[in-house]
N, C-alpha and C positions, 0 to 999 in steps of 0.2 A: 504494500500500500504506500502511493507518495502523500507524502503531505510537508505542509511550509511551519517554521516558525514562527508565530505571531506576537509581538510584545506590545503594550501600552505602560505608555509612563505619565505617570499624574503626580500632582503634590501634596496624594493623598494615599494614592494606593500603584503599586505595581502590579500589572497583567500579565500572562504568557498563556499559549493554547498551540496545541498540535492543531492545524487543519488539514482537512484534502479538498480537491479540487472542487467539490460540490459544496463547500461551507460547514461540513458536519467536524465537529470537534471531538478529535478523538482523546483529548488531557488537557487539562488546564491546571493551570494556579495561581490564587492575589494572594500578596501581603502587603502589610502598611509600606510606605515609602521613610524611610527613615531621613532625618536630617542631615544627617553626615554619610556619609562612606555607602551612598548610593548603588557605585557598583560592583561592589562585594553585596548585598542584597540582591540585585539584579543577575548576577554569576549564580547565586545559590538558586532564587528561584528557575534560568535555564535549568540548570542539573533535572531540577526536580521536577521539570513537565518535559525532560528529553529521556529521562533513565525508563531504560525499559521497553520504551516507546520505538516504533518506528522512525529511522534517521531523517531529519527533515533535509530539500535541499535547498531551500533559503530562507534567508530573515527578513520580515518584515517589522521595521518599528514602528510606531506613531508616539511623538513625546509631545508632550509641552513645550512652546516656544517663550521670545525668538528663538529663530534658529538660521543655522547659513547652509544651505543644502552643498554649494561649492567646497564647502571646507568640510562638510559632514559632521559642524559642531554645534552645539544646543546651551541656549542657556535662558532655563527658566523662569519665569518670574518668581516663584512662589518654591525655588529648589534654589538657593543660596549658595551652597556648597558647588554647585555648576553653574560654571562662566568660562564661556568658548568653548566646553566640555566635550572634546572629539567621541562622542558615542558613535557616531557610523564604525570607527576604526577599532575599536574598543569592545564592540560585538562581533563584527568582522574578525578580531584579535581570537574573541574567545571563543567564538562557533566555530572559525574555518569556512564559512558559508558565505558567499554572497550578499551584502546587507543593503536593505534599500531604510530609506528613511522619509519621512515628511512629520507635518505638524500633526497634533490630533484630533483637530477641527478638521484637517484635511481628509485623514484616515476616517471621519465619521461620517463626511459626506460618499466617500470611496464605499465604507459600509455598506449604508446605505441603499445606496444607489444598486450596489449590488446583487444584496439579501433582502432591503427593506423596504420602506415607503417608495423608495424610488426608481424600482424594478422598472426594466422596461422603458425609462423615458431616456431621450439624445443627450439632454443635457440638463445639469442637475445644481442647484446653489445650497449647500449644506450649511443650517444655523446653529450652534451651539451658545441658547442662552442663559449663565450663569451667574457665576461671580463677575466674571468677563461675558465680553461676548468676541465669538470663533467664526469662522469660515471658511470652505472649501466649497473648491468647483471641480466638477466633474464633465468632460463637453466630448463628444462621441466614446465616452466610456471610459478616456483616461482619467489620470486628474490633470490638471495645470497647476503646475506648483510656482513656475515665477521661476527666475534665475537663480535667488536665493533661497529659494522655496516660501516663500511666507504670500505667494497669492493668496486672495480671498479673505482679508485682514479689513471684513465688513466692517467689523465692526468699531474700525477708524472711521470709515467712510463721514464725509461731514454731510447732515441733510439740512444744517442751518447755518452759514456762514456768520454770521450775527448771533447765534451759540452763545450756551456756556463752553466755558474752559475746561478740556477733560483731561484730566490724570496723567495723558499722552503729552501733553501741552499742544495739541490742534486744539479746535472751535469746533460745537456744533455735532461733538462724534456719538455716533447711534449709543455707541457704549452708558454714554454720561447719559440718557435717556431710557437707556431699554435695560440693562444688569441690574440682578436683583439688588446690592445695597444702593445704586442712585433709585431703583425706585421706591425701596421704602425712605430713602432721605429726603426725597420730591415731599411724600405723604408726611412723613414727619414733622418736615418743614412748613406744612401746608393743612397742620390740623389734626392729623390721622392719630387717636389713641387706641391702641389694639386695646379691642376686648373680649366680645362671648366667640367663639367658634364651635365650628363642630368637630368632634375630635373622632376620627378614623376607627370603624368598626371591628370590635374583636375578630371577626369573619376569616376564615382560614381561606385562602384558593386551595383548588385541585390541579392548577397550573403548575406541572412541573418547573418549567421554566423559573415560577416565583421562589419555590422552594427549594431546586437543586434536584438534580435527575439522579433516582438511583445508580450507583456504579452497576455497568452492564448494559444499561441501556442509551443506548449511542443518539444523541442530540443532536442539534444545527444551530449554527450561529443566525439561523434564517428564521424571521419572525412568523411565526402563526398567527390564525386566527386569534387564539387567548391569548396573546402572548402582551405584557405589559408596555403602555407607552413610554414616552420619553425619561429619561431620567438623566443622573447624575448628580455633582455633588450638592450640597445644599449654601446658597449663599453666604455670603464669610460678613466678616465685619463691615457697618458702614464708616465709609473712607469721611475723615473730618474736615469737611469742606460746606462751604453755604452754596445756597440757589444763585445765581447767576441771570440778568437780563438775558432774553431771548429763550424762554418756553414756547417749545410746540404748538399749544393749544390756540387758537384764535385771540385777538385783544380783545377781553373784555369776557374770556370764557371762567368759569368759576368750576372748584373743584364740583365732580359730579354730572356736571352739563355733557352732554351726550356729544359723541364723537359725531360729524356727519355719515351720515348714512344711506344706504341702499345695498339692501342685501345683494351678494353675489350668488351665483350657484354653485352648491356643490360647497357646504360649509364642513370644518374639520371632523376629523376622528373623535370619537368621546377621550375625556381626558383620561390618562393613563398615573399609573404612580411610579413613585422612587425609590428606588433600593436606595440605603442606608448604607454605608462606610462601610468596607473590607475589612475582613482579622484575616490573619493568617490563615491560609487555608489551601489544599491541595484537595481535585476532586478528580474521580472516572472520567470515563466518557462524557462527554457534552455536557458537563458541570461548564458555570461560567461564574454562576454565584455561589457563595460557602453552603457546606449542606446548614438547611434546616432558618437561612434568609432569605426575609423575604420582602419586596417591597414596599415601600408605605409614604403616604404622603396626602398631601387635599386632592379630592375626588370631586369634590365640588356640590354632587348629592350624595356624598358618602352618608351613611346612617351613623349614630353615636349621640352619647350624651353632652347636652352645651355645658362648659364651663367657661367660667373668667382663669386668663394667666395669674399665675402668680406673682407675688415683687419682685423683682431683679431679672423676670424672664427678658432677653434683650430679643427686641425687633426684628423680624426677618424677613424675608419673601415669602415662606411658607405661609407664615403670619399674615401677610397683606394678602395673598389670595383664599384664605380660607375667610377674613373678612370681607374681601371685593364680593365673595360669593356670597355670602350671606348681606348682601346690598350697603355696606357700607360706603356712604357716597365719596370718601376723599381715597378710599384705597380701590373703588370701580375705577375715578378718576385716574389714579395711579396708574393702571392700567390701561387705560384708556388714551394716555401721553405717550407710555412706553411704545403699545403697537401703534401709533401713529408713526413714530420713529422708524419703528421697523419697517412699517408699510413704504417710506420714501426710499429706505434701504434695497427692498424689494425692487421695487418698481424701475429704480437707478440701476442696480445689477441690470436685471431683465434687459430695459431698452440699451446696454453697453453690452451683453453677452447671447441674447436672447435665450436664456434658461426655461424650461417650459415648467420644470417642477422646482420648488425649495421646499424642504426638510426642515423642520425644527424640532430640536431638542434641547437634553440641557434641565439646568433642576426647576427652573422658572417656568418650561416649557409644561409641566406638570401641573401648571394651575390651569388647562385646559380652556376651558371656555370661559374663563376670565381673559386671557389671553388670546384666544384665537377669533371669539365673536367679534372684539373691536379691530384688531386685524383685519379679518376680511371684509369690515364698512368703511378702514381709512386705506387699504388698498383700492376699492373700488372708485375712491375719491379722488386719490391720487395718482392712479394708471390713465393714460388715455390712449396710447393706442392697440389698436387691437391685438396684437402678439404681447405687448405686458400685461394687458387684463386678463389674456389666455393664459397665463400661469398660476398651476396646481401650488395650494399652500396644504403642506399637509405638514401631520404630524408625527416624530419618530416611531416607528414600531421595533425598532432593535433597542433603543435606549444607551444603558453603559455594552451594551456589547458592540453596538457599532464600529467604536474606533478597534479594537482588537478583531473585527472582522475585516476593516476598512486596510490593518496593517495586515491580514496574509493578502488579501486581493491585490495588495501591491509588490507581495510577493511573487504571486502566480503570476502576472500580466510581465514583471522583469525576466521570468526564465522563459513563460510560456505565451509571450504577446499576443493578444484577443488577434484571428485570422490569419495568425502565423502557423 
């Protein structure tokens, strides 16, 4: 049996899977990312999803940027101990293997496009909204990485030149608009005191997928029917910074005041939930998640009892979409500012690449139709010709597997290029 090596590296958790050429995963293993001495953690985890195993005959990565594809070195935002960190050569060093590398944003839309939402279409613009926000493009099936590999870095893109000042030091960038801590800082700033929600139902699935596949029965990095929407990690701290002249919303719009509107057709997937942080953990066959985890996150109609936070609970995105849902007016608005953002995002890719589908994921992506209803009424607002409004916004169906499927797919296509 061939199958590729597939790694993902986060500033949260490490990934690695045996795949073969159909997506099914024959070993996997996460553990935390440690702070220091990275790749001595990454060395150990190879071991442990190659011993035994079928020999793979190449690596696929997908890390965290920036990154320089030319140099084959990466250096994280949120990984400190790596700057200019040559990992292409460094894996290369220790597998023997052929190593390809890109961002994770990139390897998520690669995913994707694959296995997931965005089967089947030419070309593809992958969203990962989170702490940050990520990007990759996918256009007759490859990706396009850029010289230095960091195409698709949306979520710079400026959609308000007259902007706030983002983090990047541009004007105007989706990020300072659509990532979960500016949008609970918008809300924050703007009124928003989290209180009753509803809180996620004891309710077990029967989804393998959510729980971890028994060892023995052999899985797919390829989404099912059940199989859980988008995910990823949960937004981090809000950055201490104030509002800024030049918000999205119309002069004179107040929190709550409805985005414009008209429905489009063909509105999102129901929302899907988040798996929860990685422990160490090595599984069988087509494990991706540790046995016996399992997703969780706002459902939006999920069932539970309401309670108020407690003191000291700090603010999050989770937080703001489990109140957007339950009709709180300044965190609907929140929401309501963010996908506007993204909608000019959209709409700018589209008529620069003509993408017929985008993907979104990401932990944010999770608050489902808080997120995706005002979407598709500030896209249709915003689109006007006919090949941008003709673009599918859908929503992940591989979730955190994405990027570790998105890295063997860029495995297979380097030994075994699509039509070759």
């Amino acid at each position: 049996m061939t199958c590729v090596l597939a790694i993902d590296i986060g500033g949260t958790k490490l990934a690695a899977a045996l795949v073969d050429e159909a997506g099914s995963v024959l070993f996997s293993a996460t553990r935390p990312t440690p702070r220091t001495d990275v790749m001595s953690a990454l060395a150990a985890l190879i071991a442990e999803v190659t011993d035994g195993g079928p020999p793979p005959e190449a690596v696929g990565v997908g890390c965290a940027g920036p990154l320089d594809l030319a140099a084959g070195t990466v250096s994280p935002v949120n990984m400190p101990s790596w700057r200019g960190f040559p990992l292409r050569d460094e894996v290369q060093k220790l597998t023997g293997l052929p190593t390809m590398l890109a961002g994770d944003a990139q390897c998520f839309a690669l995913g994707e496009h694959w296995l997931g939402a965005g089967q089947g279409c030419t070309s593809l613009l992958g969203v990962v909204v989170s702490t940050g926000i990520g990007g990759g493009l996918v256009i007759d099936g490859a990706p396009l990485l850029g010289p230095t590999g960091n195409a698709g870095h949306v979520g710079h893109m400026s959609i308000d030149p007259y902007g706030e000042r983002c983090e990047c030091g541009g004007r105007g960038c989706v990020e300072r608009y659509s990532s979960g801590p500016n949008l609970v800082r918008w809300a924050l700033e703007n009124g928003w005191s989290p209180g009753a929600v509803h809180e996620p139902s004891d309710e077990r699935s029967d989804d393998p997928s959510q729980s971890g596949a028994r060892p023995g029965h052999p899985s797919t990095l390829r989404a099912g029917p059940g199989d859980p929407s988008p995910s990823g990690e949960r937004p981090g701290d809000l950055p201490p910074s104030g509002e800024r002249p030049g918000d999205l919303p119309p002069s004179g719009a107040r929190p709550g005041d409805p985005s414009p509107s008209s429905e489009r057709p063909g509105g999102p997937p129901p929302s899907g939930e988040q798996p929860g942080d990685p422990s160490p953990s090595s599984e069988g066959p087509g494990d991706l998640f540790p046995s016996g985890e399992r997703p969780g996150g706002p459902s939006g109609g999920s069932s539970g009892k309401v309670t108020l936070r407690g003191p000291g609970e700090e603010a999050d995105a989770r937080m703001l979409a489990e109140d957007a849902s339950a009709g709180d007016p300044v965190a609907v608005a929140a929401f309501e500012r963010g996908a506007r953002a993204l909608a000019g995002m959209i709409a700018s890719t589209a008529a620069t690449a003509e993408v017929t589908t985008v993907v979104i994921g990401g932990g944010v992506s999770a608050a489902g139709k808080v997120l995706f209803d005002p979407l598709e009424r500030a896209l249709d607002d915003v689109a006007g010709l006919a090949f941008v409004r003709a673009v599918q916004v859908k929503q992940s169906t591989l979730g955190v597997r994405a990027a570790l499927a998105g890295a063997a797919n860029l495995a297979w296509q380097a030994i075994r290029p699509p039509g070759a």
